[in-house]
N, C-alpha and C positions, 0 to 999 in steps of 0.2 A: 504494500500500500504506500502511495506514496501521500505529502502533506503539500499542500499549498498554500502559500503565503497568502494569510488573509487579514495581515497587518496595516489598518487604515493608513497610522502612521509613516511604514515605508511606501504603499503607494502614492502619497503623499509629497515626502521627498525626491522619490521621483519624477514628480510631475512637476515638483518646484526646481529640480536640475535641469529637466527637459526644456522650461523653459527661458530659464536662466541663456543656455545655451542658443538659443533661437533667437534673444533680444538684438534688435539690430545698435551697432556699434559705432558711433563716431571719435574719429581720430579728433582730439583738443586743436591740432594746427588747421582742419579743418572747416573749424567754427570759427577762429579768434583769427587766423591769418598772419598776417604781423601785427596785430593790435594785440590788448593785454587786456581788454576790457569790453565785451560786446551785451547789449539789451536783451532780453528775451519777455515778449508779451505773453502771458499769461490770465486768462480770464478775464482778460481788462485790464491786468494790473502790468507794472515794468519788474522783470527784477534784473540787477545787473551780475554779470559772471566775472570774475576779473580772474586775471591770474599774479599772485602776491610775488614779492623777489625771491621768495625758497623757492617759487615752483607749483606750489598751493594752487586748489580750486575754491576759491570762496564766494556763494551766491548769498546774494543782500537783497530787499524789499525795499 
């Protein structure tokens, strides 16, 4: 006989890696450019993405 996994839980993670895996991916040079600082409208609202002198992604309201 065999058992079958009927752990909510693991099927769960795997559907949370599956789709982990699938999210579509933007390269940062590809947003920012040569700028250090780009808008992104939101609901109505602005918020700005900058990138700090470490290197950092910091988004502000």
């Amino acid at each position: 006989m065999t058992e079958t996994n009927t752990n909510p839980t693991a099927k769960t993670a795997g559907a949370n890696a599956e789709a982990l895996r699938n999210r579509p991916r933007l390269n940062s040079r590809a947003l920012f450019g040569a700028q250090t600082e780009i808008v992104i409208e939101h609901q109505g609202e602005e918020y700005r993405l900058r990138i700090t002198s470490n290197g950092k992604l910091i988004l502000t309201k």
